[in-house]
C-alpha positions in Angstrom: -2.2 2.6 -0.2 -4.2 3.1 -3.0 -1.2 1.3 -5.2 -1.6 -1.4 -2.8 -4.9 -2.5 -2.8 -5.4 -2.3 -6.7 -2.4 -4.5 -7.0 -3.4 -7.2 -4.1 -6.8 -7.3 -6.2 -5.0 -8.5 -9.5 -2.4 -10.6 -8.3 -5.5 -12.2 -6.5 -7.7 -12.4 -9.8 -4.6 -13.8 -11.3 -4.3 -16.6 -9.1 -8.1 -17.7 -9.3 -10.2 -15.7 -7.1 -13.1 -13.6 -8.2 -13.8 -10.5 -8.3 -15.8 -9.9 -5.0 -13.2 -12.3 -2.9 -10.4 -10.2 -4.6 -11.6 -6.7 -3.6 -12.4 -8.1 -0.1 -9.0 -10.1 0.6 -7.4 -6.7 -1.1 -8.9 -4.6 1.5 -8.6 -7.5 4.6 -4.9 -7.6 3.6 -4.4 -3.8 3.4 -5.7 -3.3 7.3 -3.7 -6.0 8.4 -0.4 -4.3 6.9 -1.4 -1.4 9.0 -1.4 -3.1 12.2 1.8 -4.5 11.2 3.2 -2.0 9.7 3.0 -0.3 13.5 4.5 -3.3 15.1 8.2 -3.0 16.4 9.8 -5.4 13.8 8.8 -3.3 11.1 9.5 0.3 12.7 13.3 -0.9 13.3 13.2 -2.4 10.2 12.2 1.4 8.3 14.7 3.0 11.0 17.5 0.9 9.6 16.7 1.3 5.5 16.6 5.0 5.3 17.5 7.8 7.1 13.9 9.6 7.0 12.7 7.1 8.9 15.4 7.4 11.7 13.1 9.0 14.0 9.9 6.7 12.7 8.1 5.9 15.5 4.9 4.1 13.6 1.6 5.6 12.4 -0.8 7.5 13.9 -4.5 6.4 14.4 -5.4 9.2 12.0 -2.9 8.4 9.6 -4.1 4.3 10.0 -7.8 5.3 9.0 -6.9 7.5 6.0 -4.5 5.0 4.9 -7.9 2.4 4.9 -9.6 5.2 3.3 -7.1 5.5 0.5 -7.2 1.7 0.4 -11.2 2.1 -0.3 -10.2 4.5 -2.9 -8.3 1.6 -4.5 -10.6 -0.8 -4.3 -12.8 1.2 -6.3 -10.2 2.3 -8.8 -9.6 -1.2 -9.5 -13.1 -2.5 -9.0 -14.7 0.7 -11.9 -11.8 1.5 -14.3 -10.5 -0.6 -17.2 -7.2 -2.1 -17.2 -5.3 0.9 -19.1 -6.5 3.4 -16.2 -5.6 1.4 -13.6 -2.1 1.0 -14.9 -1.8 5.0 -15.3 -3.2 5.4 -12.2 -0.8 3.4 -10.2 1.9 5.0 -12.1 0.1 8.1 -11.2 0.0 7.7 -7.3 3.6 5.8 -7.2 5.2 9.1 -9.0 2.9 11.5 -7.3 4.3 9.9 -3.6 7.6 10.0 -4.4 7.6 14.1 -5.8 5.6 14.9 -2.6 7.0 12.5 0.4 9.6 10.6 -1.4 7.9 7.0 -0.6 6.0 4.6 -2.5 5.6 0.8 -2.5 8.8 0.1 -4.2 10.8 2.1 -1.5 9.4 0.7 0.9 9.5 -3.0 -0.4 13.1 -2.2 -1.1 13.5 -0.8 2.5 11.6 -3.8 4.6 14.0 -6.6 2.5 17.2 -5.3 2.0 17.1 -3.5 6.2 
């Protein structure tokens, strides 16, 4: 999540939108993800892409506010650090998921379009 936040908050600058509006659309978009992400489209949707996710059953409420709190994490990240840091972080975070719970935003974009 924090992967997701920092990259909402640059394809945002991208298209126009400052800095503050970016960081606060970033986050905004990041909470509603996890209330969809927990919606019954989506869980059949991981339950078909990968078998880990056969018994998936959606997030729980502590896992949704440390998800938002990894997504503050970003925001920051992408909000202090210059561009080079932010590109070795996400490479960082995105490698780190994958060694310890074999996900990262890839997978799961993968999983949610090709499912």
């Amino acid at each position: 999540h924090i992967s997701h936040v920092i990259l909402f908050y640059f394809i945002l600058n991208y298209f126009g939108f400052n800095d503050y509006i970016s960081i606060y659309l970033s986050i905004i978009i990041e909470i509603l993800w996890e209330i969809f992400e927990n919606t019954s489209i989506i869980i059949n949707k991981y339950r078909r892409s990968r078998t880990m996710y056969r018994d998936y059953s959606g997030d729980s409420i502590a896992n949704m506010i440390s998800d938002t709190l990894f997504c503050l994490l970003g925001s920051a990240i992408a909000w202090y650090l210059p561009m080079y840091m932010i590109i070795l972080a996400i490479l960082f975070f995105e490698i780190l998921s994958y060694i310890i719970i074999d996900d990262t935003i890839l997978i799961n974009i993968y999983s949610l379009l090709v499912a």
